[in-house]
OpenMM code with the backbone's topology and positions (N, CA, C; nanometers):
from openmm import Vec3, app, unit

residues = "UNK UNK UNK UNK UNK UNK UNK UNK UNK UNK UNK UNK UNK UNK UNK UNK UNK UNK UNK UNK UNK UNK UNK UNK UNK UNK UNK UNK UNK UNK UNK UNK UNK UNK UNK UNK UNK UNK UNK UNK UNK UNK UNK UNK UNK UNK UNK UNK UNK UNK UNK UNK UNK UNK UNK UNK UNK UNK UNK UNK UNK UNK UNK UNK UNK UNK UNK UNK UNK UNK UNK UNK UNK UNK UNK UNK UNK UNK UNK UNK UNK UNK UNK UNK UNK UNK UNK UNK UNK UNK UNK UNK UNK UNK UNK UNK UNK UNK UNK UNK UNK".split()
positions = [
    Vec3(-7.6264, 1.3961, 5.8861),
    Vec3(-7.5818, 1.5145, 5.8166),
    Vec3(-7.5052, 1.6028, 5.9152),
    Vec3(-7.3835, 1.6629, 5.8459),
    Vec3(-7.3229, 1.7777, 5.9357),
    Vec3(-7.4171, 1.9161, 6.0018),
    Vec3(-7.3902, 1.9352, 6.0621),
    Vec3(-7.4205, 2.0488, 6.0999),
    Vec3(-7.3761, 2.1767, 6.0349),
    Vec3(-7.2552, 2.1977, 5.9752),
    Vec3(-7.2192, 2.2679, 5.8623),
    Vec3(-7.3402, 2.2453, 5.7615),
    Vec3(-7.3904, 2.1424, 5.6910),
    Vec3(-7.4463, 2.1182, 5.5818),
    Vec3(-7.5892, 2.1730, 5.6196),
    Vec3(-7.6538, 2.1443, 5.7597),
    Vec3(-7.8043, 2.2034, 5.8229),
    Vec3(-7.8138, 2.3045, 5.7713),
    Vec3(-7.6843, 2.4077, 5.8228),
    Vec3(-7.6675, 2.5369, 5.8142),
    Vec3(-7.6979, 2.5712, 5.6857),
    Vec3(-7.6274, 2.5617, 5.5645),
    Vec3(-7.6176, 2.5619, 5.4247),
    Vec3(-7.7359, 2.5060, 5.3930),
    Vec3(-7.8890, 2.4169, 5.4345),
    Vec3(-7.9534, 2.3670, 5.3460),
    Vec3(-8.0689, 2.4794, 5.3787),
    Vec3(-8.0796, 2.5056, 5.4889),
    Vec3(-8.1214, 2.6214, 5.6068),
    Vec3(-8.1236, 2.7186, 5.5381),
    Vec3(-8.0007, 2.7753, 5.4717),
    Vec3(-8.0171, 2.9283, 5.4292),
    Vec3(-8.0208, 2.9665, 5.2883),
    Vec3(-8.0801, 2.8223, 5.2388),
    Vec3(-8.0587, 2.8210, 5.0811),
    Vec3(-8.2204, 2.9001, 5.0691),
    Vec3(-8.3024, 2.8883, 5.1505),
    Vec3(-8.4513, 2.9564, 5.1182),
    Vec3(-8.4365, 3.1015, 5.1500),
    Vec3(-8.4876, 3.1690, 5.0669),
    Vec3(-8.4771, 3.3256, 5.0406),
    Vec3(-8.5033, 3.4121, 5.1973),
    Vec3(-8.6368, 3.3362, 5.2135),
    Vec3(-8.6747, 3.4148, 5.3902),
    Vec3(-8.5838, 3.4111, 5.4669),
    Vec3(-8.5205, 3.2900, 5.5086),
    Vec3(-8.4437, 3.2363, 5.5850),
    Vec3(-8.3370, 3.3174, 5.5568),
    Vec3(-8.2935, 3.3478, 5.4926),
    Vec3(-8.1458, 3.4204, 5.4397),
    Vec3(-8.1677, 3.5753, 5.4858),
    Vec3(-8.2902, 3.6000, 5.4402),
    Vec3(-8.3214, 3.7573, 5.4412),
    Vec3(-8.3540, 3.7875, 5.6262),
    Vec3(-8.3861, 3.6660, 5.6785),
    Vec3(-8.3712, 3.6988, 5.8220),
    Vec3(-8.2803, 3.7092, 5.9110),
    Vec3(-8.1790, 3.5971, 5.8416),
    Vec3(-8.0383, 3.6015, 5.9243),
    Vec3(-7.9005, 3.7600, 5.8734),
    Vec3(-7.9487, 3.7831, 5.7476),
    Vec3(-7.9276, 3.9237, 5.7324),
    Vec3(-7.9434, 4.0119, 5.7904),
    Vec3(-8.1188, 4.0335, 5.8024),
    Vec3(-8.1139, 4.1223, 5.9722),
    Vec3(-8.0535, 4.1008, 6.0911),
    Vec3(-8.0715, 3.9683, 6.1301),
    Vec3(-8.0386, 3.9482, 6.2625),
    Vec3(-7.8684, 3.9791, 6.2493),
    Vec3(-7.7950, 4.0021, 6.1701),
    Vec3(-7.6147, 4.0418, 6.1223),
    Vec3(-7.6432, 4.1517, 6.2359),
    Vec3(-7.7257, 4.2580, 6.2253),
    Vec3(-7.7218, 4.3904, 6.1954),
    Vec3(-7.7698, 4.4213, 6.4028),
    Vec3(-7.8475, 4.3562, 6.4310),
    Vec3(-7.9235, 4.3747, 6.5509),
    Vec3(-8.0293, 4.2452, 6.5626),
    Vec3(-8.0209, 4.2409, 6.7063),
    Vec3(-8.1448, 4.1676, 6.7451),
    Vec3(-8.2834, 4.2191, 6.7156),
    Vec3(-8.4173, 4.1061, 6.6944),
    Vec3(-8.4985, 4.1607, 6.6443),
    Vec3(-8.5984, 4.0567, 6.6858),
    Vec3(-8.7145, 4.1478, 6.7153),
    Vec3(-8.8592, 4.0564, 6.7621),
    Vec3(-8.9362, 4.0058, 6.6362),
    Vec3(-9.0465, 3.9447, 6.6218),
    Vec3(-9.0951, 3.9268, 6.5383),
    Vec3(-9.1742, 3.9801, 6.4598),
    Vec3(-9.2194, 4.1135, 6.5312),
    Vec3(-9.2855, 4.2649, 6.4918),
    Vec3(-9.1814, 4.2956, 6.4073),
    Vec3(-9.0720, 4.3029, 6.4193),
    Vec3(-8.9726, 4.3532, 6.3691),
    Vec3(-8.9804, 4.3507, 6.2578),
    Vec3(-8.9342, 4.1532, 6.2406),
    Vec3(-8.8995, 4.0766, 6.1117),
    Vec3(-9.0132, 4.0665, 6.0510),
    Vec3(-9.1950, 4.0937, 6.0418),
    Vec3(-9.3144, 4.1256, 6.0150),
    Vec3(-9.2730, 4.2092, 5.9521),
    Vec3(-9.2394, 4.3506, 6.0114),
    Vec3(-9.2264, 4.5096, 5.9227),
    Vec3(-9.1028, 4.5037, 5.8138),
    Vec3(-9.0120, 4.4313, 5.8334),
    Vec3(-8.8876, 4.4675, 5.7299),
    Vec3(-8.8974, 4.3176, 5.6214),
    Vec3(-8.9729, 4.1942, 5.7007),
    Vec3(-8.9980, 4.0972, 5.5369),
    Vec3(-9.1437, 4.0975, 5.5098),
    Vec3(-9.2658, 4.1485, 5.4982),
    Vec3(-9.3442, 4.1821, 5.4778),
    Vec3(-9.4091, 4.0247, 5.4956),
    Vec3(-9.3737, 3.9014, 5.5505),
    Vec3(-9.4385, 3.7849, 5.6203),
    Vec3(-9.4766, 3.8123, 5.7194),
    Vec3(-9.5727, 3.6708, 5.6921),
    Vec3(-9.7397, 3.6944, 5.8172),
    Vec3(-9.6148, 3.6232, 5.9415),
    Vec3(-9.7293, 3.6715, 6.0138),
    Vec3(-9.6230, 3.6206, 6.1940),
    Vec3(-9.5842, 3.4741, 6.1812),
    Vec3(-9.6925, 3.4000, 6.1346),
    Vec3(-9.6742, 3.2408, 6.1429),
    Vec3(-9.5951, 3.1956, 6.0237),
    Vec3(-9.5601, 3.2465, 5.9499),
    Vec3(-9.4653, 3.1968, 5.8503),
    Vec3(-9.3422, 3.2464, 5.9055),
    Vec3(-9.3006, 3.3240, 5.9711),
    Vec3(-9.2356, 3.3913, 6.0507),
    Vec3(-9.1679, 3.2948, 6.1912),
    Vec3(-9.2600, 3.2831, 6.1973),
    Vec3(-9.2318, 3.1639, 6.3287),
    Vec3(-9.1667, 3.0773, 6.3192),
    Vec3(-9.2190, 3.0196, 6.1931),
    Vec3(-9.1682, 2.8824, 6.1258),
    Vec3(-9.0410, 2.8631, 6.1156),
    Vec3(-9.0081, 2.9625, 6.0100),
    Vec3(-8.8652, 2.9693, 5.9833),
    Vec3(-8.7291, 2.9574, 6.1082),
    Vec3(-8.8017, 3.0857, 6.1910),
    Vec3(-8.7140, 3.1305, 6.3335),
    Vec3(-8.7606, 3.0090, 6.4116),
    Vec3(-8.8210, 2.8768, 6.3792),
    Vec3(-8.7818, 2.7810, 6.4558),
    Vec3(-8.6773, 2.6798, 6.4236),
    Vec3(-8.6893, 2.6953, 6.2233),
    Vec3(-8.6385, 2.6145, 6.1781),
    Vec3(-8.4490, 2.7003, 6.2079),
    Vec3(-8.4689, 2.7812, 6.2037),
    Vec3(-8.3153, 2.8538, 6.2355),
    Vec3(-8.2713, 2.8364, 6.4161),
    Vec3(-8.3569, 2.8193, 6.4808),
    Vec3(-8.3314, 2.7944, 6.6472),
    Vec3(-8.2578, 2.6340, 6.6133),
    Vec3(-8.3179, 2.5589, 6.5463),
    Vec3(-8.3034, 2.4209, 6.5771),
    Vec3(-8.1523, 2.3832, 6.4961),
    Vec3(-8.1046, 2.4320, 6.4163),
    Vec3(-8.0272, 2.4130, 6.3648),
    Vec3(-7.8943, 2.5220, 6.4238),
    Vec3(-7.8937, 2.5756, 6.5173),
    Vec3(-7.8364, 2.6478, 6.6544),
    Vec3(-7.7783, 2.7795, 6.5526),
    Vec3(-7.8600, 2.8638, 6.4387),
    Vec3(-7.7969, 2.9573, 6.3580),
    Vec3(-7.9057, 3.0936, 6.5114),
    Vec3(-8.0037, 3.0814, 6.5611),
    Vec3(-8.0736, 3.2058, 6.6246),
    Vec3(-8.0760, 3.1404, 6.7456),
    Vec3(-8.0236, 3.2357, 6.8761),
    Vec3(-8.0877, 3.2097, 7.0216),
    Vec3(-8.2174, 3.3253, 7.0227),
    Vec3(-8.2447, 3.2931, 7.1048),
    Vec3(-8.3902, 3.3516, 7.1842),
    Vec3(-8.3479, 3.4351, 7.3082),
    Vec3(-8.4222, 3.5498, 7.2958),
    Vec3(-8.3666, 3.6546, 7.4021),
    Vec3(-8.5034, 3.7061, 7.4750),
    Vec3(-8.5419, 3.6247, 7.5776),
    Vec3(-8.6654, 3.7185, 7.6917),
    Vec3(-8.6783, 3.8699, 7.6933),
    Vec3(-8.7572, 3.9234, 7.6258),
    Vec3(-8.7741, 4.0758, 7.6801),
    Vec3(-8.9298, 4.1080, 7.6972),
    Vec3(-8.9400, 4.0869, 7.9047),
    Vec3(-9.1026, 4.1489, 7.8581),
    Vec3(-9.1306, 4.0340, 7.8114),
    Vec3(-9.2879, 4.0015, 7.7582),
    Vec3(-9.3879, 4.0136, 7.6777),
    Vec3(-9.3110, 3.9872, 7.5465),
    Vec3(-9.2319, 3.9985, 7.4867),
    Vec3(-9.1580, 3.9567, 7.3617),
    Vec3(-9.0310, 3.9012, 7.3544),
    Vec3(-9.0057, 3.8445, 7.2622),
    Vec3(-8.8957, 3.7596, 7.2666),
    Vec3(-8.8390, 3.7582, 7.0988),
    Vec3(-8.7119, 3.8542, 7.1496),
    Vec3(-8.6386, 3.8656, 7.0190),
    Vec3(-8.4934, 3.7558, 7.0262),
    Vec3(-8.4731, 3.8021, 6.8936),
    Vec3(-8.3954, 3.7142, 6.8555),
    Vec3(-8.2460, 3.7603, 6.8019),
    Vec3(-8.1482, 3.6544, 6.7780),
    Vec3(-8.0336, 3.7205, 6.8234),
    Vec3(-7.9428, 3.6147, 6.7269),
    Vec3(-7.8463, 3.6093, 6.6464),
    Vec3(-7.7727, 3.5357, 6.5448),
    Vec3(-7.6281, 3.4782, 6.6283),
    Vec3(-7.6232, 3.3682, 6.6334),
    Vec3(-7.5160, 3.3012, 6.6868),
    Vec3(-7.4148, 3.3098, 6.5867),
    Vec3(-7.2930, 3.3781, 6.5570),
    Vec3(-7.1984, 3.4218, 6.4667),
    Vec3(-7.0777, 3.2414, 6.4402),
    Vec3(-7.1038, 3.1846, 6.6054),
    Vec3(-7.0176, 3.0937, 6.5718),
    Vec3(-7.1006, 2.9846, 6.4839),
    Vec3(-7.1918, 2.9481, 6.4837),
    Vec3(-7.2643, 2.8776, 6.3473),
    Vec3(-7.2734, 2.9108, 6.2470),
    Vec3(-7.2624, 3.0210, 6.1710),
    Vec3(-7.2010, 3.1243, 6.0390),
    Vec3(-7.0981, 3.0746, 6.0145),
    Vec3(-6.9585, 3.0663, 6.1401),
    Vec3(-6.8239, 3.1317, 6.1015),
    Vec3(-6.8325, 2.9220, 6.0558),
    Vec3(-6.8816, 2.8661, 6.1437),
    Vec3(-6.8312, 2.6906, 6.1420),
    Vec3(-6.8815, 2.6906, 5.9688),
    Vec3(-7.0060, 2.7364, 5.9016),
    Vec3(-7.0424, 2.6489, 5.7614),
    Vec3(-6.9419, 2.7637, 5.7040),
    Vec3(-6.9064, 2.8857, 5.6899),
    Vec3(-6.8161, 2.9682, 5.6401),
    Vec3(-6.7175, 2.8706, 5.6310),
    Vec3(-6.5933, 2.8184, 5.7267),
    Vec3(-6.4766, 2.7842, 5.7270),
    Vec3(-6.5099, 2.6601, 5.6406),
    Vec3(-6.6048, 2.5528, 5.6622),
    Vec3(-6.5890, 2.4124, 5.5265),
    Vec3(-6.5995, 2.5063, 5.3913),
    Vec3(-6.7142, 2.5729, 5.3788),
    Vec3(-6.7082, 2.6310, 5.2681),
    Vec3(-6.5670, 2.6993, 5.2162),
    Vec3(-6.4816, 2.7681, 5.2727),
    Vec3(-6.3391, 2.7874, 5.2370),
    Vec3(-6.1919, 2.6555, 5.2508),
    Vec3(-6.2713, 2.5280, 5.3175),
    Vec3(-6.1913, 2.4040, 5.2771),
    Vec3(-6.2570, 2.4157, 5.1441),
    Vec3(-6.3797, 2.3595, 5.1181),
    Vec3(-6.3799, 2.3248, 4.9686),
    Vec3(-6.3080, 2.4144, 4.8456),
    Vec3(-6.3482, 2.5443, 4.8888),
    Vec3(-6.3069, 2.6808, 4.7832),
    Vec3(-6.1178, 2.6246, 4.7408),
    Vec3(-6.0768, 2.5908, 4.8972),
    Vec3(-5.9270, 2.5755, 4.8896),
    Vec3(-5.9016, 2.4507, 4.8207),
    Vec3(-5.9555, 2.3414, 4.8333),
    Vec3(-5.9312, 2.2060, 4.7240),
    Vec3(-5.9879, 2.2623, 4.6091),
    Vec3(-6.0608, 2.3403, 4.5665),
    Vec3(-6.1079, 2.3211, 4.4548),
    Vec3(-5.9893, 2.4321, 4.3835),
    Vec3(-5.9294, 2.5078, 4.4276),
    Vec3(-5.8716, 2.5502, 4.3542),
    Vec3(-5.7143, 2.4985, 4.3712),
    Vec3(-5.6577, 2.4304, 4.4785),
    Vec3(-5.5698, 2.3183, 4.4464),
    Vec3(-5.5994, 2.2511, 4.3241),
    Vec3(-5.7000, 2.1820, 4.3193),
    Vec3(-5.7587, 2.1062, 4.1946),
    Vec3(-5.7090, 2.1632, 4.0518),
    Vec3(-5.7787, 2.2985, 4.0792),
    Vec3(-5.7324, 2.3562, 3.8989),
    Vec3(-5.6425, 2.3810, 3.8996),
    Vec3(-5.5487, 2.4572, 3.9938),
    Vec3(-5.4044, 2.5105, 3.9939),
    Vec3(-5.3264, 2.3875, 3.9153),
    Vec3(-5.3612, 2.2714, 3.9953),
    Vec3(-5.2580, 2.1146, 3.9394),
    Vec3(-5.3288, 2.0448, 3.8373),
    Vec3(-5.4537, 2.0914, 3.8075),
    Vec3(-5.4837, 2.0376, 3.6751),
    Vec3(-5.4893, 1.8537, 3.6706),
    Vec3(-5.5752, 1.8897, 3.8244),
    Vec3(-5.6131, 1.7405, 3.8521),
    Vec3(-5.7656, 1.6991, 3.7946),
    Vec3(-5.7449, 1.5783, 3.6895),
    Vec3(-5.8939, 1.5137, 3.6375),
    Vec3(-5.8868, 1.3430, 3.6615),
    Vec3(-5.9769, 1.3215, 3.6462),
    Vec3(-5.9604, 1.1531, 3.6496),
    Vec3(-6.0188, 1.1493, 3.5324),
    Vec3(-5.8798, 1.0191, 3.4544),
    Vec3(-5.9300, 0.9815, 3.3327),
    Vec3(-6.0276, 0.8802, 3.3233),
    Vec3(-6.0827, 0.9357, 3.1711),
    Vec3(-6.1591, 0.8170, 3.1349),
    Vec3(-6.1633, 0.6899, 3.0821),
] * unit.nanometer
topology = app.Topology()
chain = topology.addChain("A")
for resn in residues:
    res = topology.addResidue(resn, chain)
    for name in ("N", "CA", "C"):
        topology.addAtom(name, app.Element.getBySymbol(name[0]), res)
């Protein structure tokens, strides 16, 4: 599977989405993302591993905590296929391309 597609299967779950939203805005520990998605730490974890591994969050040492931080160029890479497809698909209707039956 692409790595574009990780990204996209990644942020189709509500948490996951609602975390990388914050992380748009500022870096954020897991106290953080606790107080603003009202998830327990370990469901919390989960996710921000499943988002490390698929290279959408780095990890930032501070102290005793370790926040987290949104890699913009893994956004912008599933963004740009997503605007190839947007662009064939509306080539497609513009020319009023079907395959017959």
């Amino acid at each position: 599977m692409s790595v574009e597609i990780d990204v996209m299967r990644v942020l189709a779950d509500p948490l996951r989405m609602q975390i990388v939203t914050l992380l748009a805005s500022e870096a954020l520990c897991t106290c953080h993302l606790v107080e603003a998605t009202g998830a327990r730490q370990t469901n919390l974890s989960n996710h921000l591993r499943v988002l490390r591994e698929v290279g959408l969050v780095e990890t930032e040492p501070c102290g005793r905590f370790t926040y987290y931080k949104l890699r913009p160029a893994a956004l912008e890479d599933a963004a740009g296929r997503l605007l190839e497809l947007a662009a064939a698909a509306r080539a497609t209707a513009d020319a009023g391309r079907k395959r017959p039956c």
